[in-house]
C-alpha positions in Angstrom: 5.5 -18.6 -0.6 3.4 -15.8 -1.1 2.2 -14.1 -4.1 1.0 -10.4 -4.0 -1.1 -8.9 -6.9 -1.3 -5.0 -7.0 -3.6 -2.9 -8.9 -5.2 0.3 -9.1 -2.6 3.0 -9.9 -2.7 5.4 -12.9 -2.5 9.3 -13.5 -4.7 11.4 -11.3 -5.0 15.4 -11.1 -4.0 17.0 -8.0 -6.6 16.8 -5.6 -7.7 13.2 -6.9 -8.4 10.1 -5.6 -7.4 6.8 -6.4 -7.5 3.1 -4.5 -5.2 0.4 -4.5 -5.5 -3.1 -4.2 -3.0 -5.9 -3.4 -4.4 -9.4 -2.8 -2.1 -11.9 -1.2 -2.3 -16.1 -2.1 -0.1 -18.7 -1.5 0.7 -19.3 2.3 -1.3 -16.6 3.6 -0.9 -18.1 6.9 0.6 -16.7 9.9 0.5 -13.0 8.3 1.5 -10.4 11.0 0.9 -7.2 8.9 0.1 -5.9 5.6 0.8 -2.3 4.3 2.1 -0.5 1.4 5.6 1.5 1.2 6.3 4.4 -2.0 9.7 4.6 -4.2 10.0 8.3 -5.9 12.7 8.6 -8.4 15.9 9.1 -6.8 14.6 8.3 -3.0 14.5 5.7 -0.8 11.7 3.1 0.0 9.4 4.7 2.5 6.7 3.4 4.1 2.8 4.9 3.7 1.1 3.1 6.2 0.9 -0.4 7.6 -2.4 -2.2 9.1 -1.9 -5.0 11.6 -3.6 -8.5 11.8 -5.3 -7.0 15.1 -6.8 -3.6 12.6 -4.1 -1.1 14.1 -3.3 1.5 11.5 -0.1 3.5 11.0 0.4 6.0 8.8 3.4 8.6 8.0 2.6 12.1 8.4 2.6 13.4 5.3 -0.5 11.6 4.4 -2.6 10.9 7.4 -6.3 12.9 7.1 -5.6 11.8 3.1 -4.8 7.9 2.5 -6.6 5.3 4.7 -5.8 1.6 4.8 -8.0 -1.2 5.5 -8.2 -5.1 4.7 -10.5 -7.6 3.7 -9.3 -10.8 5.5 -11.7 -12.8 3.7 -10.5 -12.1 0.6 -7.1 -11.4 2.0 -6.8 -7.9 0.3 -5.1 -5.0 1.7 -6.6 -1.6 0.5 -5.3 2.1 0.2 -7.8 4.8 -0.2 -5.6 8.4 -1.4 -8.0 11.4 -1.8 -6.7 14.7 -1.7 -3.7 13.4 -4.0 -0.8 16.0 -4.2 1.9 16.0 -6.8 4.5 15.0 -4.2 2.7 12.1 -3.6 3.8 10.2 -7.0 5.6 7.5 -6.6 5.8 3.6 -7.3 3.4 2.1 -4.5 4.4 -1.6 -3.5 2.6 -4.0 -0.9 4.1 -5.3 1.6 3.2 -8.4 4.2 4.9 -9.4 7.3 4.7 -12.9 7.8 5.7 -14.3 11.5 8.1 -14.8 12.3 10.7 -12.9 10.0 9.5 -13.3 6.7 8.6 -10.3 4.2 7.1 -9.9 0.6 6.7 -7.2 -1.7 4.1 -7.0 -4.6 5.6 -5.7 -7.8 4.8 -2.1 -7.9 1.7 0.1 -9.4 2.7 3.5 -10.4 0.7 6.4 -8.8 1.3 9.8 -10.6 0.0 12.9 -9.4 -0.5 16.0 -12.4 -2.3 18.4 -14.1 
């Protein structure tokens, strides 16, 4: 098992900045990927951006040039960086790991909201 721990979310103004965290224990072993999805009211579960065990980033258009992932593999922490943070950009912001060969966690959620 796996156990993810988010953090960092809260109430920003438009054009903001905020970081999140999600640190993975358990059996951290044989982790693929590590990235974070986003639940608005009413939508689906997208996906922000995803980081590879290898360091190859993904992101979805509507934030690339704003959010920037990266890991700590020693610490076995995933990151997002937002800046530039846009109203449409509040959502509920959950980890997510990819460990080979099929399995998948989520963290519980941290609520990012974005307004004046």
């Amino acid at each position: 098992q796996v156990q993810l721990v988010e953090s960092g979310g809260g109430l920003v103004q438009p054009g903001g900045s905020l970081r999140l965290s999600c640190e993975a224990s358990g059996s951290i072993s044989g982790i693929t990927a590590m990235g974070w999805h986003r639940q608005a009211p009413g939508k689906q579960r997208d996906v922000v951006a995803r980081i590879t065990s290898g360091g190859s980033t993904t992101y979805v258009d509507s934030v690339k040039g704003r959010f920037t992932i990266s890991r700590d593999n020693a610490k076995n922490t995933v990151y997002l960086q937002m800046n530039s943070l846009k109203p449409e950009d509040t959502a509920v912001y959950y980890c997510k790991i990819d460990r080979a060969p099929f399995t998948v966690y989520w963290g519980q959620g941290t609520q990012v909201t974005v307004s004046s």
